[in-house]
C-alpha positions in Angstrom: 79.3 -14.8 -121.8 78.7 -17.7 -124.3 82.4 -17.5 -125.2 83.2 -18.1 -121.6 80.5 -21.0 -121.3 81.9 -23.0 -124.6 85.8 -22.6 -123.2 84.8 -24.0 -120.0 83.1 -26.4 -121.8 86.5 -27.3 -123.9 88.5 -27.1 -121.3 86.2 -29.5 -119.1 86.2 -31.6 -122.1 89.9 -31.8 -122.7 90.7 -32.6 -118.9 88.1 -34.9 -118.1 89.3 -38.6 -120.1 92.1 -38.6 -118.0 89.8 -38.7 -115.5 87.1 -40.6 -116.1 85.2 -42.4 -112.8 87.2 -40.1 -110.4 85.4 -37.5 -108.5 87.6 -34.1 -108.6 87.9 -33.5 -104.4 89.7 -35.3 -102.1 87.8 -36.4 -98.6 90.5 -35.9 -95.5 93.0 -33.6 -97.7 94.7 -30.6 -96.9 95.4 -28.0 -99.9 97.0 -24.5 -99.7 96.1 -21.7 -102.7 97.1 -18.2 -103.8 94.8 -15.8 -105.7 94.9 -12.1 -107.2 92.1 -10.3 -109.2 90.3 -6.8 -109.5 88.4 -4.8 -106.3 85.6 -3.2 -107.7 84.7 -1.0 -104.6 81.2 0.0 -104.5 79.9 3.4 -103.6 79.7 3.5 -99.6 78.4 6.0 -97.0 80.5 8.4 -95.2 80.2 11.0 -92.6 81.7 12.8 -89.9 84.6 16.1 -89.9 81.9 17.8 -91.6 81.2 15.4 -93.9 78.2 13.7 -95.2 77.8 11.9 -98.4 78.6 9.0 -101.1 82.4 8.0 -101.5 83.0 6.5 -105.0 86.4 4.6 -105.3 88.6 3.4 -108.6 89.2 -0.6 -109.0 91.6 -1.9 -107.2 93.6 -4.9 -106.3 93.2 -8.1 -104.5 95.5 -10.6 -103.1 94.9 -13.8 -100.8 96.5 -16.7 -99.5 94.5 -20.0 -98.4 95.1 -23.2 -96.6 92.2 -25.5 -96.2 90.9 -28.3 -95.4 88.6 -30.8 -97.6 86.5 -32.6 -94.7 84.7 -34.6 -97.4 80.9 -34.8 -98.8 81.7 -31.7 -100.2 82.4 -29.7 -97.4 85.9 -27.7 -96.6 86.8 -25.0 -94.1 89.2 -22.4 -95.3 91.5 -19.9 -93.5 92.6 -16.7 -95.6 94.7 -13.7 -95.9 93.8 -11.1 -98.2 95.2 -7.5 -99.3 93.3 -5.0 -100.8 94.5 -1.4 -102.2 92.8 1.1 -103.8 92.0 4.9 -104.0 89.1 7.5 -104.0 87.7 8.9 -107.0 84.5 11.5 -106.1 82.6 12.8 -103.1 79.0 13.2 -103.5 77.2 15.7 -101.1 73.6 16.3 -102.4 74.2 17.6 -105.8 77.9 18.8 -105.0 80.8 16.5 -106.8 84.5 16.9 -105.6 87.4 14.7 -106.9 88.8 13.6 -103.5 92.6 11.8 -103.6 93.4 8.9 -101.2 95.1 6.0 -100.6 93.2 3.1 -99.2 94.5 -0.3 -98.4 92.9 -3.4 -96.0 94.6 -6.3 -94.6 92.7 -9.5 -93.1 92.1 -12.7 -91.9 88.6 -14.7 -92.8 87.4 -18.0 -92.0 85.6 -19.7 -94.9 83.1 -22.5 -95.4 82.3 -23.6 -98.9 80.6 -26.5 -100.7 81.4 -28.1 -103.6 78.8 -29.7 -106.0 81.0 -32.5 -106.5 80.3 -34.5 -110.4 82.6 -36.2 -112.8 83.6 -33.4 -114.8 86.6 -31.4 -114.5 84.5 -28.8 -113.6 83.7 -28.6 -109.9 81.1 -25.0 -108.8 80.8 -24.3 -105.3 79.6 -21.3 -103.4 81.2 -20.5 -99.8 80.7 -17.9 -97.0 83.2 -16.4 -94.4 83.9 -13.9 -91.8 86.6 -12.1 -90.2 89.0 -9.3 -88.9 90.6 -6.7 -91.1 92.8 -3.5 -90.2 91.8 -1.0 -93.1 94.0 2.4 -93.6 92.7 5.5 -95.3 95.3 7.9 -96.2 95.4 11.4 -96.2 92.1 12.8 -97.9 92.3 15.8 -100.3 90.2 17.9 -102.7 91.9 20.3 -104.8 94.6 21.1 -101.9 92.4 20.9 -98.7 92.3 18.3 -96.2 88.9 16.5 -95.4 90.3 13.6 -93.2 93.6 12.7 -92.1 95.1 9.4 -92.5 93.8 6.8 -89.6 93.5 2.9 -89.4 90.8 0.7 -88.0 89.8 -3.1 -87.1 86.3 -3.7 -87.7 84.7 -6.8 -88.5 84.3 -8.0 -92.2 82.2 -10.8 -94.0 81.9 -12.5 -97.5 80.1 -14.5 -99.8 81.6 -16.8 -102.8 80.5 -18.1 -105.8 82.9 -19.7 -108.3 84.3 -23.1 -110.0 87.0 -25.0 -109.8 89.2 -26.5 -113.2 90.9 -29.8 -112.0 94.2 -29.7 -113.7 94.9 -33.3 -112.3 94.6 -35.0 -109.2 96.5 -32.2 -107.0 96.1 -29.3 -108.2 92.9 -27.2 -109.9 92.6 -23.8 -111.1 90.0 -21.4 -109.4 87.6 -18.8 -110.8 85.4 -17.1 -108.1 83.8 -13.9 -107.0 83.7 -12.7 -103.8 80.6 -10.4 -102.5 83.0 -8.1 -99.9 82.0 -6.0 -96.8 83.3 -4.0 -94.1 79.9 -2.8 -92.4 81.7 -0.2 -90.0 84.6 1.5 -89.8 85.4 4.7 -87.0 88.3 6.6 -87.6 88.9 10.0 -85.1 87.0 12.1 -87.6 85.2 10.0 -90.2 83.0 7.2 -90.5 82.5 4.6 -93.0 81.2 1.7 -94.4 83.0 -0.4 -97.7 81.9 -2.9 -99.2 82.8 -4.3 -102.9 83.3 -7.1 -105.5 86.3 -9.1 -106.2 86.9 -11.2 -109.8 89.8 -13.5 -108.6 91.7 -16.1 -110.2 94.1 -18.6 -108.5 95.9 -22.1 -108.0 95.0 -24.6 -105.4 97.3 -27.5 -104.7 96.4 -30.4 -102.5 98.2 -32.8 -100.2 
């Protein structure tokens, strides 16, 4: 973690001359962005089709595209489109443990508010919050040959909270580091039921107009 704090610190330090007196955002700009990262699902609660226990899930992968809008004093409104895939690793019921195989993806579409704590540095933090729609997929569930749920989609409500900084490369464009707090608080499939929820560590490029 100190590592991380003195190369932010570099970087910060090697961008910022060429900007001295200039405040990194924009007021009245558009800007569009791409990101990726790592999912890390958390355990969630499932039940139904005889069923009732603790899903655990491997990492996964996240992908979103973003066009904004920077409204000025710090404030911007986002809209986003984000894919997430991932599969299942163990089903806990009481003190049984069964390795359970499935494919899991989620497509979406979230409105986002953040604000930026806007300074001279190259270095701008912000924290943000959104909400949204998303169609989630679980594929086929198996344990050693048997079939605990068959594959079924859903559209549930989803919502998210951000935390993060942005690296101003020059006066258009900035690299951003951010975590996203993720969660889907219910989804109903035909026989199963199931909340999801996780963490995202994304990286990306935002470009403004």
């Amino acid at each position: 973690m100190r590592q991380l704090v003195q190369l932010v610190a570099l970087l910060s330090l090697s961008v910022a001359p060429s900007h001295a007196g200039e405040v990194p955002a924009g007021e009245g700009r558009l800007y569009l962005g791409g990101q990726g990262g790592m999912f890390l699902p958390i355990e969630s609660s499932v039940s139904g089709g005889g069923l009732s226990g603790k899903l655990s899930y491997h990492p996964g992968l996240v992908l979103a595209a973003v066009a904004g809008y920077e409204a000025g004093k710090g404030i911007r409104g986002e809209a986003e489109l984000n894919f997430r895939k991932l599969t299942t690793d163990r089903l806990t019921t009481g003190a049984t443990v069964v390795a359970v195989d499935s494919d899991i993806w989620t497509c979406g579409f979230m409105t986002n508010v953040y604000y930026d704590f806007r300074n001279r540095s190259a270095v701008t933090p912000y924290l943000g919050g959104g909400v949204g729609l998303i169609v989630a997929e679980f594929g086929r569930g198996t344990s050693n040959g048997t079939t605990l749920w068959p594959a079924d989609r859903d559209l549930s409500i989803a919502y998210q909270g951000m935390a993060g900084f942005a690296l101003q490369i020059d006066r258009q464009s900035s690299l951003d580091f951010v975590y996203h707090h993720y969660a889907v608080p219910s989804l109903h499939f035909d026989t199963l039921a199931a909340k999801f929820r996780g963490i995202n560590l994304s990286a990306g490029l935002r470009h403004r107009f």
